[in-house]
LUMGU-835362 format. One record per residue: residue in one letter; y, x, z of N, C-alpha, C, CB in turn. Coordinates in steps of 0.02 Angstrom, whole numbers, padded with zeros to 5 digits, always signed. Glycine has a CB too. Layout:
N
aYXZYXZYXZYXZ;...
//
This chain:
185
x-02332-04763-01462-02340-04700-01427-02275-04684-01391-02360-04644-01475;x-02288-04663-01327-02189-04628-01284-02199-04544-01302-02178-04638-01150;x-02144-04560-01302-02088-04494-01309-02095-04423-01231-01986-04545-01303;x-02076-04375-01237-02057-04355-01192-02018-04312-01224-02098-04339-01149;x-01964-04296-01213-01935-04223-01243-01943-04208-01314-01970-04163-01211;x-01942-04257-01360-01973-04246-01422-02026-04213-01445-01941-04228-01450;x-02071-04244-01395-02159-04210-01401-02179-04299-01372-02192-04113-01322;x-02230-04300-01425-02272-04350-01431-02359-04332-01392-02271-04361-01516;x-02357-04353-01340-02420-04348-01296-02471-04399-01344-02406-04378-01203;x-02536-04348-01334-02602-04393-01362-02676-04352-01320-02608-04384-01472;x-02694-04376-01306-02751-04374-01256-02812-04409-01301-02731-04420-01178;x-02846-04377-01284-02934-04369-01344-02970-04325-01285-02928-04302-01451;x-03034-04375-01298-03095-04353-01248-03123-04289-01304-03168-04432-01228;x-03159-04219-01264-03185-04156-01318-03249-04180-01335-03192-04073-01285;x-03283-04154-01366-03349-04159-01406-03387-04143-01320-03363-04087-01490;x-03466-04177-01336-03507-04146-01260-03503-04092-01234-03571-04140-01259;x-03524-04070-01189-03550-04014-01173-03597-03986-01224-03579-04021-01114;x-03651-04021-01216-03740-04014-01263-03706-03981-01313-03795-04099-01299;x-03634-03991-01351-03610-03965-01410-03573-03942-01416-03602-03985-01445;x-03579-03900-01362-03497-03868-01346-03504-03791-01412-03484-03830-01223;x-03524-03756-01429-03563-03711-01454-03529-03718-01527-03644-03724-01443;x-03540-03775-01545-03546-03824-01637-03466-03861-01614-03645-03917-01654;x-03468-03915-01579-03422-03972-01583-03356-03953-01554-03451-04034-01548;x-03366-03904-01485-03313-03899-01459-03270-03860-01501-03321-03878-01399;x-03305-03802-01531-03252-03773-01574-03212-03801-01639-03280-03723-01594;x-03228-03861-01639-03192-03876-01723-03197-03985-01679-03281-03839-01841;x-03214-04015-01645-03217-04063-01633-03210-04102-01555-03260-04065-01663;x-03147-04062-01504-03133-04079-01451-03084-04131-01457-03117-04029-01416;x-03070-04146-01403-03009-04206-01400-02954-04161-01345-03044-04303-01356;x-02903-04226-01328-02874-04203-01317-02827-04231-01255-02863-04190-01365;x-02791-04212-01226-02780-04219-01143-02702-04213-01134-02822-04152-01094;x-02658-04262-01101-02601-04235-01109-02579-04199-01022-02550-04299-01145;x-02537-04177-01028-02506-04130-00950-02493-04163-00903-02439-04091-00950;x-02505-04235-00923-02475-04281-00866-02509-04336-00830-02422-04311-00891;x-02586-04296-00851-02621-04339-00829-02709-04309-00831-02600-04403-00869;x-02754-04319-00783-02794-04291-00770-02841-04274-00864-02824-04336-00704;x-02877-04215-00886-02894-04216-00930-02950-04234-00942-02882-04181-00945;x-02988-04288-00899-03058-04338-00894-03028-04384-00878-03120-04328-00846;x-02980-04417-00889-02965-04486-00892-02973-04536-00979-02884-04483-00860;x-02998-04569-00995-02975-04578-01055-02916-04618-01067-03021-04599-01087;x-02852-04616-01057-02827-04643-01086-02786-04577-01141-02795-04692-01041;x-02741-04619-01203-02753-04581-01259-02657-04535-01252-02778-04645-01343;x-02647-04494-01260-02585-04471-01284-02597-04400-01328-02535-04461-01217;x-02572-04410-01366-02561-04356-01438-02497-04314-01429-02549-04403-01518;x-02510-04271-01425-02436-04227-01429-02401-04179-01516-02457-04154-01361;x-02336-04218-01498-02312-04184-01573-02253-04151-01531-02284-04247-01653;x-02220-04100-01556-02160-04075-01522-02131-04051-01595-02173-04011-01454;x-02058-04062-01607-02017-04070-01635-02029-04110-01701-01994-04016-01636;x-01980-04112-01746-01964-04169-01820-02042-04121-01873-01836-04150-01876;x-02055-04149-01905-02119-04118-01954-02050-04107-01999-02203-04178-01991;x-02125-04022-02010-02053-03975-02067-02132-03940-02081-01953-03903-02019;x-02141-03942-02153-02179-03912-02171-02171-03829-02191-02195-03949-02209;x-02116-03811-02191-02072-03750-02192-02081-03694-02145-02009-03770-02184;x-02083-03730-02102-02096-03702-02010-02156-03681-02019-02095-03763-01936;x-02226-03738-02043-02284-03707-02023-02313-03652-02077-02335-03762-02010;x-02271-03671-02131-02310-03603-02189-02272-03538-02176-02298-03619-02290;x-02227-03538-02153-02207-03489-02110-02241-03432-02059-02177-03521-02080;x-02250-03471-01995-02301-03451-01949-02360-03452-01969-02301-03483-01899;x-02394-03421-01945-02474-03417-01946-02507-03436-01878-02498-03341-01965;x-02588-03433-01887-02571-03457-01778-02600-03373-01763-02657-03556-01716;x-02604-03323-01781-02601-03271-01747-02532-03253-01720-02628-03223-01785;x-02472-03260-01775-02393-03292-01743-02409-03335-01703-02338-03330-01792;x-02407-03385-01699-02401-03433-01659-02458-03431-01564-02421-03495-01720;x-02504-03384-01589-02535-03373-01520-02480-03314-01495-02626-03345-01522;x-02454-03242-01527-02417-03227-01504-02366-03248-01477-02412-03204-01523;x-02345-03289-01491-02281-03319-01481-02272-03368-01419-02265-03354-01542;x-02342-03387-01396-02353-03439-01355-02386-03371-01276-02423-03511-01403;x-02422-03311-01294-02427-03286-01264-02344-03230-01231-02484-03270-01293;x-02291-03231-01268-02233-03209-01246-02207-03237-01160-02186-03232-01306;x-02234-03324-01169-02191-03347-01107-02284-03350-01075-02122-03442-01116;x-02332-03344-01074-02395-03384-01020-02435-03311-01034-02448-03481-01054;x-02417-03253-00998-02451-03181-00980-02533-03210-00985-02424-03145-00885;x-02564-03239-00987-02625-03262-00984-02653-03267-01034-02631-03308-00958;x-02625-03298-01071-02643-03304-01141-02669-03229-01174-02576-03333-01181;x-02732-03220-01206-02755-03169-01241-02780-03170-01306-02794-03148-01211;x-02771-03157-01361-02796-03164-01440-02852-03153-01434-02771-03122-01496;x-02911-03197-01471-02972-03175-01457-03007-03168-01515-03003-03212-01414;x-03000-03218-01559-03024-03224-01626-02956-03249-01682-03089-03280-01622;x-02961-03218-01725-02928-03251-01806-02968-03246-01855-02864-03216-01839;x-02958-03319-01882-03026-03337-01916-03004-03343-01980-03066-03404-01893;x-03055-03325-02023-03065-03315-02103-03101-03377-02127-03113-03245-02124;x-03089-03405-02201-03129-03441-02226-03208-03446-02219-03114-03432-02276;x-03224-03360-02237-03298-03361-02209-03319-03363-02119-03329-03289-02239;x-03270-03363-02062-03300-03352-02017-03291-03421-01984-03281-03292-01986;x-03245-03467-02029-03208-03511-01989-03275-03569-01967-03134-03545-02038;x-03272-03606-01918-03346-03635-01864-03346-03698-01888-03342-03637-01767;x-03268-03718-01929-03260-03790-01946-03265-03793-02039-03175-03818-01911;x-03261-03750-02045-03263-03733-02132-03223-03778-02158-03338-03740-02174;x-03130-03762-02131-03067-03806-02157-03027-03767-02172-03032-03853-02113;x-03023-03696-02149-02979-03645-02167-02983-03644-02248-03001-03574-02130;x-02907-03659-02273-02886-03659-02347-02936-03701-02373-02883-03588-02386;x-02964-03755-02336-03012-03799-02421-02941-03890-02400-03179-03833-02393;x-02947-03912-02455-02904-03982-02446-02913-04021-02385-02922-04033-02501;x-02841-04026-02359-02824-04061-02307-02842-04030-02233-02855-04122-02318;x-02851-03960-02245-02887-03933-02181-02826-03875-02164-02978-03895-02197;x-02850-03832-02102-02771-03782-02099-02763-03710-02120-02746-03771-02024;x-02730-03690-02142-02706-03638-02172-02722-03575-02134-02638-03647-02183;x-02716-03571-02064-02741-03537-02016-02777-03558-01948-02697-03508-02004;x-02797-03517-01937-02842-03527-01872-02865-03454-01826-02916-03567-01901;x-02831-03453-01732-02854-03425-01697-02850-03454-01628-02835-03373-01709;x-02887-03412-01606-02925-03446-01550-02907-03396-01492-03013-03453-01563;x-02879-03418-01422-02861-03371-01383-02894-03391-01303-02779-03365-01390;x-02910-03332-01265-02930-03378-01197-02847-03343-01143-03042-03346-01153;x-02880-03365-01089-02816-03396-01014-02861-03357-00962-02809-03512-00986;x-02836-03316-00939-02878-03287-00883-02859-03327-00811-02863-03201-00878;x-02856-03372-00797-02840-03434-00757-02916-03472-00768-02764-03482-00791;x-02939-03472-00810-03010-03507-00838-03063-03461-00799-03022-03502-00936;x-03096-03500-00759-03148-03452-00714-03220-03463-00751-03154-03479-00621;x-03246-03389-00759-03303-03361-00804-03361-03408-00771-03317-03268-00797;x-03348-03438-00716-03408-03506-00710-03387-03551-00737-03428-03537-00644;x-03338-03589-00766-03332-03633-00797-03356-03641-00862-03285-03641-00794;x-03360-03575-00907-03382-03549-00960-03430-03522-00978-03358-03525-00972;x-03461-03512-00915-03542-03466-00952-03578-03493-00991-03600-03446-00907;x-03592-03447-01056-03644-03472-01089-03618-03481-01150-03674-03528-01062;x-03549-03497-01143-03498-03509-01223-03470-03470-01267-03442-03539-01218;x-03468-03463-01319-03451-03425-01365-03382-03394-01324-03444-03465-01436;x-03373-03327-01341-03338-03306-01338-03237-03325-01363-03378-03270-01355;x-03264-03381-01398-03211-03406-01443-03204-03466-01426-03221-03401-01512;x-03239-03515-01378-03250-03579-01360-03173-03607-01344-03303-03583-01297;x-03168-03660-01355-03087-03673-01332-03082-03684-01249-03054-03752-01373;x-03148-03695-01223-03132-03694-01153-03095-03653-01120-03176-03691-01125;x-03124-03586-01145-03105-03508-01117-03023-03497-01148-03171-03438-01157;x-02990-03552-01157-02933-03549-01161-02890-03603-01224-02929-03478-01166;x-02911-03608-01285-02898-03632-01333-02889-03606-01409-02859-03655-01313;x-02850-03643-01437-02853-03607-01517-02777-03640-01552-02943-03640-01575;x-02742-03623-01603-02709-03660-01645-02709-03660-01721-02658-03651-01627;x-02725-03691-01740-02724-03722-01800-02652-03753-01843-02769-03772-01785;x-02648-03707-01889-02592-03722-01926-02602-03766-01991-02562-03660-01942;x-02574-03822-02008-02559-03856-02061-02500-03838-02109-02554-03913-02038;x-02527-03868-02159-02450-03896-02218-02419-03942-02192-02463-03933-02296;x-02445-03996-02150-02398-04024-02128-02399-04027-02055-02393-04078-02157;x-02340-04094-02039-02351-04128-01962-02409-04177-02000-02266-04178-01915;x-02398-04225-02032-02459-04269-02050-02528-04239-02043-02454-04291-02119;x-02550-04187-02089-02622-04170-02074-02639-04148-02017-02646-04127-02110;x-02586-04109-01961-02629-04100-01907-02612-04154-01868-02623-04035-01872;x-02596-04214-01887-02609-04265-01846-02661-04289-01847-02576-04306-01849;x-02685-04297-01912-02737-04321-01936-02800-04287-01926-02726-04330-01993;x-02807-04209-01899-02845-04173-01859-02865-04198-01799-02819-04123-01850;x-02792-04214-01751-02812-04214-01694-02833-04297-01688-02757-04181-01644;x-02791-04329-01759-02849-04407-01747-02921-04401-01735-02855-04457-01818;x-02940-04364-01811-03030-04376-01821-03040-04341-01739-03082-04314-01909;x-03019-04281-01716-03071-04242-01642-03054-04310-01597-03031-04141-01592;x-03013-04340-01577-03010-04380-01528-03061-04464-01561-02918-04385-01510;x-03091-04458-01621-03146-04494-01644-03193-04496-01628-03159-04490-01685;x-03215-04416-01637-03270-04374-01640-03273-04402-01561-03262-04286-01664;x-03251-04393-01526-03250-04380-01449-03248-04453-01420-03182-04330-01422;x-03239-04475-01431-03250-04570-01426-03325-04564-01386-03259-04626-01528;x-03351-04544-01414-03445-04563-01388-03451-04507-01339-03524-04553-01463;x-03405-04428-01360-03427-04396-01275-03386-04376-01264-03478-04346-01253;x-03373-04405-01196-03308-04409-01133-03310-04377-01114-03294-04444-01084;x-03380-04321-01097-03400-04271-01038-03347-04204-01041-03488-04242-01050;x-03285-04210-01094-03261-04155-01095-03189-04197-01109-03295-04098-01147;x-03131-04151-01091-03072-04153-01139-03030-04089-01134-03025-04215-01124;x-02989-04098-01177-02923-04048-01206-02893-04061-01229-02920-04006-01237;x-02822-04027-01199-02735-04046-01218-02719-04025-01281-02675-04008-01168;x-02703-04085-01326-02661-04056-01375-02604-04068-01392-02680-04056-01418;x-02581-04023-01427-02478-03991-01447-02470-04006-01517-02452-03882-01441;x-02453-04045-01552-02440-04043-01611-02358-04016-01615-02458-04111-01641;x-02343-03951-01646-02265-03929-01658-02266-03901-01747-02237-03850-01591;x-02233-03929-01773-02203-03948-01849-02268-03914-01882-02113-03908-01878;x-02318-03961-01860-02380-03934-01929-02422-03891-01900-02350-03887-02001;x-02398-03862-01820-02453-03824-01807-02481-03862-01716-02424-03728-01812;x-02568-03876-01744-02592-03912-01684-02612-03845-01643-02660-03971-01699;x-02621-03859-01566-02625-03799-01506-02680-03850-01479-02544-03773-01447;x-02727-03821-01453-02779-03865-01418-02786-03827-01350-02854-03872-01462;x-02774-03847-01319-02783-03810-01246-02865-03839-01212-02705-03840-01185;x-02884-03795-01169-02935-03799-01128-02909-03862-01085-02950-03729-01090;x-02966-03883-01065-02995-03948-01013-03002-03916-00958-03070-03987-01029;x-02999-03869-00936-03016-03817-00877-02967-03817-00868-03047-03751-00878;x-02915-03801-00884-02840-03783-00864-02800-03853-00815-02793-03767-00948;x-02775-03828-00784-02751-03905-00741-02671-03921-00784-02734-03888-00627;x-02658-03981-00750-02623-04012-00813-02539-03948-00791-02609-04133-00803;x-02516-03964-00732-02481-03910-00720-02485-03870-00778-02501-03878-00663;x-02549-03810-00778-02557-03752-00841-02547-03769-00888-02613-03722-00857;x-02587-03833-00901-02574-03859-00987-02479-03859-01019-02608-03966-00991;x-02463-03877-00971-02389-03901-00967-02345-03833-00995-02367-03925-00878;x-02365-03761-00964-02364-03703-00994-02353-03679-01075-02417-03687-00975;x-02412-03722-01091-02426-03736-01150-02387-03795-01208-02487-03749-01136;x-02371-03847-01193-02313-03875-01210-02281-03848-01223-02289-03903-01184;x-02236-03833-01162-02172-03796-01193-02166-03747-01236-02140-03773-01154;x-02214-03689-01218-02232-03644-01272-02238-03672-01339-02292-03613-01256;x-02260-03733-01348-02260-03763-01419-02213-03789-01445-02298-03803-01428;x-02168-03818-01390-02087-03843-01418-02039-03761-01454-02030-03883-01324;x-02067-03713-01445-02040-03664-01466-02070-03631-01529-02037-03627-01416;x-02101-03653-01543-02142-03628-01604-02099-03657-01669-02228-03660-01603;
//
C-alpha cells in the first residue's frame, strides 16, 4: 500500500444502489481523493500511528464535530445507539464503540432522493474503534461486501481507530476536505 502524508489511501467499491437503504449504511466501500470514486482500483486510508487511547477518547459525535470545525458543510444528523444502530456493531465484539452519521450540503437532494435521511451518500458517517486494527478490518470486510457491487463508492479515512466514510457524491477535491479533517482527529 503508498503512503501519502502518513495516511494510507484504500478505495472499496459501496454496496448497490438496490441496497443503498440496508447495505449502504453499514456496507459501502471506499474511494480515495485521488482518484475518481467509480474507478476500482483499491486505496484504504489510515492517517496517523494506531493509538488506541486517541479513539476511546473521542467519540464520532466529537469527531463529526471536529471535522465539521474546518468543512462549514458538514451537519450532524444522526448518533446512533446500540438499539438504533442499522449495522448492529455498536458495543457488541469487534464492532465500534460509536457511531454518527453526518450529511454535506454540497450533496445535491437529486443525488439522494429516496434515502434515508442518514444514508452516507447525503454526506457520510464515522465510526469509532478500540483500535487502528479493527477499523481496518471494517473498512476490509465493506470493500468485500462491495466486490460484487461497483455501482457505488465511498472515501474512506482511517485516523487512530476512528474510520470516516465519506460520500461517493462528493468529488475527490471535497473528499480531500475530509482527509485532512481526519489527520486532525
Amino acid at each position: 500500500m503508498r503512503t501519502l502524508g502518513g495516511i494510507m489511501h484504500v478505495r472499496e467499491a459501496a454496496a448497490g444502489l438496490a441496497f443503498a437503504g440496508v447495505l449502504l449504511a453499514g456496507c459501502s466501500s471506499t474511494g480515495s481523493s485521488n482518484a475518481s470514486p467509480s474507478t476500482s482500483s483499491k486505496s484504504t486510508s489510515s492517517v496517523g500511528a494506531a493509538s488506541a487511547e486517541k479513539a476511546d477518547e473521542l467519540t464520532a459525535q466529537q469527531a463529526v464535530a471536529a471535522l465539521g470545525e474546518s468543512i462549514p458543510e458538514l451537519k450532524l444528523v444522526q448518533v446512533y445507539t446500540a438499539a438504533n444502530d442499522p449495522n448492529h456493531l455498536l458495543g457488541r465484539p469487534g464492532g465500534y464503540t460509536s457511531k454518527a452519521a453526518f450529511s454535506d450540503s454540497r450533496v445535491s437532494s437529486a443525488d439522494v432522493e429516496g434515502l434515508d435521511k442518514d444514508a452516507i451518500e447525503r454526506g457520510g458517517s464515522v465510526e469509532v474503534f478500540k483500535t487502528q486494527e479493527e477499523a481496518q478490518s471494517r473498512a476490509n470486510y465493506i470493500e468485500t461486501i462491495a466486490k460484487s457491487m461497483p455501482s457505488a463508492t465511498e472515501y474512506h479515512y482511517i485516523a487512530d481507530g476512528i474510520l470516516v466514510r465519506v460520500s461517493r457524491v462528493l468529488t475527490p477535491t471535497q473528499a480531500k476536505e475530509y482527509e485532512a479533517g481526519a489527520t486532525r482527529l
